[in-house]
C-alpha positions as a Markdown table, in Angstrom:
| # | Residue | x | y | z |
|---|---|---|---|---|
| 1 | Unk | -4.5 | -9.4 | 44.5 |
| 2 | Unk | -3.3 | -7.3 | 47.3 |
| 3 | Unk | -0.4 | -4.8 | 47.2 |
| 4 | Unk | 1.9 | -4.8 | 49.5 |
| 5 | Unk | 2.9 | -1.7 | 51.3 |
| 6 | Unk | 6.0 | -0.6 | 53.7 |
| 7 | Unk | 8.5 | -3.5 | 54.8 |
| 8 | Unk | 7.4 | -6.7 | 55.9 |
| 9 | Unk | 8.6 | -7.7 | 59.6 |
| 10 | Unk | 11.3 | -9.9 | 58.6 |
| 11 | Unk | 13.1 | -6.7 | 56.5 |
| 12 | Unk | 12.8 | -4.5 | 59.7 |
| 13 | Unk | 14.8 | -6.8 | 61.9 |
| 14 | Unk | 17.6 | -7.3 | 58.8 |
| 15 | Unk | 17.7 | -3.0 | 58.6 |
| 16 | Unk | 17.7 | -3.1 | 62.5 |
| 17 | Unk | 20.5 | -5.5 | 62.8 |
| 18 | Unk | 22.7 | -3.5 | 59.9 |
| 19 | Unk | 22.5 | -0.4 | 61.7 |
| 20 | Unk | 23.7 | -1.9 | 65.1 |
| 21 | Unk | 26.3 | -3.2 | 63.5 |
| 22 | Unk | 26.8 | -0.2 | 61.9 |
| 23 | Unk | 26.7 | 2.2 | 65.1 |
| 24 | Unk | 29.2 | -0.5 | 66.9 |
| 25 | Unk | 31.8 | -0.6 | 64.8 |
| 26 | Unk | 31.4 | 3.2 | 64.9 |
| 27 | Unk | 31.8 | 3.6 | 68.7 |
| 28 | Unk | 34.3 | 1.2 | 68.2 |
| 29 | Unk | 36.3 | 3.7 | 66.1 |
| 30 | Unk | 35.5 | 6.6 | 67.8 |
| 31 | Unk | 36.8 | 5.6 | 71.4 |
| 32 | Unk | 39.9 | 4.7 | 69.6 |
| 33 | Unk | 40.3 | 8.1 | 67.9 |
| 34 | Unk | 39.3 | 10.2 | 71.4 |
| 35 | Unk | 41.9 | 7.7 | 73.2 |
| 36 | Unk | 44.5 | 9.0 | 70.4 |
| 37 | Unk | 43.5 | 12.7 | 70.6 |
| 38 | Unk | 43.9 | 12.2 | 74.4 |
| 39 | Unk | 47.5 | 11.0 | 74.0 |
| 40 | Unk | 48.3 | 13.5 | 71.4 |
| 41 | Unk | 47.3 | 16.1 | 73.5 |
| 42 | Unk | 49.9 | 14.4 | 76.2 |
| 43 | Unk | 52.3 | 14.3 | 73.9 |
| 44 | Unk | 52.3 | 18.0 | 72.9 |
| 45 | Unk | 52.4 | 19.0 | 77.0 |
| 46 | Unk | 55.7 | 16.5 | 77.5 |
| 47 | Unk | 57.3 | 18.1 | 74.4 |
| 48 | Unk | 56.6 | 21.6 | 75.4 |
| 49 | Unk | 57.9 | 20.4 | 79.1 |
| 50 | Unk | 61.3 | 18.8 | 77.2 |
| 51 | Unk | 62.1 | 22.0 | 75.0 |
| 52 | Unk | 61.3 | 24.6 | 78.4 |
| 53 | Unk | 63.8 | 22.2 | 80.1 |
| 54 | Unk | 66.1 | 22.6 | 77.8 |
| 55 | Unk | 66.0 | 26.5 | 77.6 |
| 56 | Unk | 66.1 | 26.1 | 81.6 |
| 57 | Unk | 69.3 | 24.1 | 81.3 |
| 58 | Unk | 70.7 | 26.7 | 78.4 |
| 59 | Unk | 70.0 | 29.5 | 81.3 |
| 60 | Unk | 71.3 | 27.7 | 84.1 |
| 61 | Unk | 75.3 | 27.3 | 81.8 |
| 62 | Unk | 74.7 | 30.8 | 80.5 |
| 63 | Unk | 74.3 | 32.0 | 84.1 |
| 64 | Unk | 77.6 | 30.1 | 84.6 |
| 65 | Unk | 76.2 | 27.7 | 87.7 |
| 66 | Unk | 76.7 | 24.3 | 86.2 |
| 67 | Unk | 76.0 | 23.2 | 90.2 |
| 68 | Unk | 72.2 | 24.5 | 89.7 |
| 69 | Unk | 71.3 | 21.8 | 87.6 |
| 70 | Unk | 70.8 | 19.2 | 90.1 |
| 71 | Unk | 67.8 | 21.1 | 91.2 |
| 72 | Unk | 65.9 | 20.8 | 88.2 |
| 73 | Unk | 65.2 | 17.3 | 88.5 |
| 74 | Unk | 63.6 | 18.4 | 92.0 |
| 75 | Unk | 61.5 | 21.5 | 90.7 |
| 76 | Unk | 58.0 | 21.2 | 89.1 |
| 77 | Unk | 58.6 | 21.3 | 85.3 |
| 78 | Unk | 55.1 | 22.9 | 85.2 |
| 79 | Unk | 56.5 | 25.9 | 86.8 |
| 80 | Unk | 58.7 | 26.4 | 83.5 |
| 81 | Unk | 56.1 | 26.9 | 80.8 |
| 82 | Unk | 54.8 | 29.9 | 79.9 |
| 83 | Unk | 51.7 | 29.3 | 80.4 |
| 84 | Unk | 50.0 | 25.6 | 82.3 |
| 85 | Unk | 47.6 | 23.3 | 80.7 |
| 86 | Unk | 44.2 | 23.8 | 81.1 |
| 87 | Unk | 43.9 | 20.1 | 82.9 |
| 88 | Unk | 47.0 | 20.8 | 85.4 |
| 89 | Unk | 45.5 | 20.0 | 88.6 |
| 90 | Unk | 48.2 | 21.2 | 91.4 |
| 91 | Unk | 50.7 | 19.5 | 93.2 |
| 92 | Unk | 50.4 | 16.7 | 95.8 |
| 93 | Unk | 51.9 | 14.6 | 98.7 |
| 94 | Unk | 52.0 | 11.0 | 97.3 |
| 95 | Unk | 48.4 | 10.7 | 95.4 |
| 96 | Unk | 46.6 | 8.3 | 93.8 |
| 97 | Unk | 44.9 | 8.5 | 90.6 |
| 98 | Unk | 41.6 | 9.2 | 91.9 |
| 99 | Unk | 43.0 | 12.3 | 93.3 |
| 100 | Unk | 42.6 | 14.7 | 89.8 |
| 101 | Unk | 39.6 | 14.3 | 87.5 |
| 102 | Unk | 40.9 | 11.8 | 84.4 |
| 103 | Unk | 43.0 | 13.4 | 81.6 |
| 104 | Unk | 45.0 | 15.4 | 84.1 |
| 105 | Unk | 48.4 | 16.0 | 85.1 |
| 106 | Unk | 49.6 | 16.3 | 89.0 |
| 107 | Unk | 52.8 | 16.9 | 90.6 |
| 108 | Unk | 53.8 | 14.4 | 93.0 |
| 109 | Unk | 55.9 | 15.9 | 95.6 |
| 110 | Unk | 57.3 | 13.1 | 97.9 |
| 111 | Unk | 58.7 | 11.4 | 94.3 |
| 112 | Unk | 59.1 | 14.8 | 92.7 |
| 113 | Unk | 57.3 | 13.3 | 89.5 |
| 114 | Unk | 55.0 | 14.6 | 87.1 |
| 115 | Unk | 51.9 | 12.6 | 86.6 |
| 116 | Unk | 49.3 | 12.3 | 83.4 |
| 117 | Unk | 46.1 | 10.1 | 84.9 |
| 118 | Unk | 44.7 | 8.8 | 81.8 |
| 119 | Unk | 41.1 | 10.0 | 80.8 |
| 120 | Unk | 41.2 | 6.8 | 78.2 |
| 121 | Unk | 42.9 | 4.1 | 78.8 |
| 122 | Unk | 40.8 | 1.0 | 76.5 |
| 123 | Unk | 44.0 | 0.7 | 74.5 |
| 124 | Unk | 46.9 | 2.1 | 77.2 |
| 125 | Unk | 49.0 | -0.8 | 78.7 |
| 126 | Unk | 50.4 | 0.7 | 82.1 |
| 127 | Unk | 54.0 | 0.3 | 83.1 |
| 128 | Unk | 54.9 | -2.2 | 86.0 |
| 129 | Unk | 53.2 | -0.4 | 88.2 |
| 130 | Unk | 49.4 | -1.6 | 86.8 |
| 131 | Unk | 48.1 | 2.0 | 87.4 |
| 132 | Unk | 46.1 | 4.1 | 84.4 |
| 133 | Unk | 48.6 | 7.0 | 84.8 |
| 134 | Unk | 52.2 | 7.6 | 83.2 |
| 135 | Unk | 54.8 | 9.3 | 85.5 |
| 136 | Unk | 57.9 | 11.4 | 84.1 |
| 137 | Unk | 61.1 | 12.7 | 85.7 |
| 138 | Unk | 63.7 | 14.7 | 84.7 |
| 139 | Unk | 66.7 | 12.1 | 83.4 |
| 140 | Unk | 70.6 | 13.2 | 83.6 |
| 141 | Unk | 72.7 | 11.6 | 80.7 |
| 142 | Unk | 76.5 | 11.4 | 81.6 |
| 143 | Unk | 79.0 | 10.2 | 78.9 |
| 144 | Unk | 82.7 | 9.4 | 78.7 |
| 145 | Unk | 84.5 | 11.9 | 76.0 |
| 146 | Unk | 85.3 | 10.3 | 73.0 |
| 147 | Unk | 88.5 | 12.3 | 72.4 |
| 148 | Unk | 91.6 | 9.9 | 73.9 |
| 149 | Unk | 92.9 | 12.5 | 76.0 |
| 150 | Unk | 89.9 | 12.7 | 77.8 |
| 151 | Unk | 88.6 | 9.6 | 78.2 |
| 152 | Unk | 90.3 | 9.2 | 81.8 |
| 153 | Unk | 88.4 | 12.3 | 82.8 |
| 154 | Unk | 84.9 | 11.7 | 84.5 |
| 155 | Unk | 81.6 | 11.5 | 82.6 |
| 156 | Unk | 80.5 | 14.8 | 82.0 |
| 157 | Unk | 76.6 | 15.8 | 81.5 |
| 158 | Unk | 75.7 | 15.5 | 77.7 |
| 159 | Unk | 72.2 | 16.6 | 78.1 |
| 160 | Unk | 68.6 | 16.3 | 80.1 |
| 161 | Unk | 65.7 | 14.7 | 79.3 |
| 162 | Unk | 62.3 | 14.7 | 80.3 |
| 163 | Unk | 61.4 | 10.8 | 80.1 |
| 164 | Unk | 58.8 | 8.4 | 81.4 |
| 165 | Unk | 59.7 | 6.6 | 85.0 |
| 166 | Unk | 57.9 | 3.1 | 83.1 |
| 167 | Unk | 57.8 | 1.9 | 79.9 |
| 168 | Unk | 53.8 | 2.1 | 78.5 |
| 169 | Unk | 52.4 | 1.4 | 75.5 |
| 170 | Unk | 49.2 | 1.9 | 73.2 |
| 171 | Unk | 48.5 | -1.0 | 71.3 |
């Protein structure tokens, strides 16, 4: 009668094969979550970027030079926070996405856009453009007043937003 000792060779490969499974549904999860801290972190730098445009705009009325507003659709909108991200790579003539390191954010000056090029992008579905980067403007709403004695008068501004130039999506 012999005692057995230690696992026999068939219960090695069964432990082997749980923890591979184990470790890929754990990369799995992981590249999802550092993809969703990655667009988080985007997220925060275009909502800082839409309330510094707004205090811009407050400035440019409070100043009393509604004509100056024009020009922020033209200016950086990196140049109006306080301070720049960390990953803000500078401003360029028409680049590509392999111009700044991934997870960073460009100016473009020929379109006068500001560009994140995606670090991540297993989950991102790009715009119409097919490219692993998201490009935002400065948007102009115009609206008709709805009081009736000024509803032959032209559209007046209503507000500025700092929006995406394509639809994306994370799925």
């Amino acid at each position: 009668m012999r005692k057995q000792h230690g696992f026999t060779l068939f219960e090695l490969v069964i432990v082997i094969a749980i923890i591979v499974t184990l470790m890929g549904l754990f990369m799995n999860r992981f590249m999802f979550y550092q993809e969703q801290a990655e667009k988080t972190a985007m997220v925060q730098v275009v909502g800082a970027i839409q309330s510094a445009l707004v205090m811009q705009y407050g400035e440019i009325l409070t100043r009393g030079k509604p004509s100056d507003v024009a020009a922020l659709s033209q200016d950086n909108p990196m140049n109006w926070l306080q301070k720049m991200p960390r990953n803000y790579a500078g401003e360029f003539y028409d680049p590509t996405p392999l111009a700044v390191a991934p997870g960073s954010w460009m100016f473009d000056l020929k379109t006068r856009d500001l560009i994140y090029v995606l670090g991540e992008s297993n989950y991102f579905k790009p715009g119409r453009d097919g490219r692993k980067w998201i490009r935002f403007h400065v948007v102009q709403n115009y609206a008709v007043s709805r009081l009736p004695s000024l509803q032959q008068a032209p559209p007046e501004l209503t507000g500025l937003l700092f929006e995406p130039v394509q639809p994306y999506s994370w799925f």
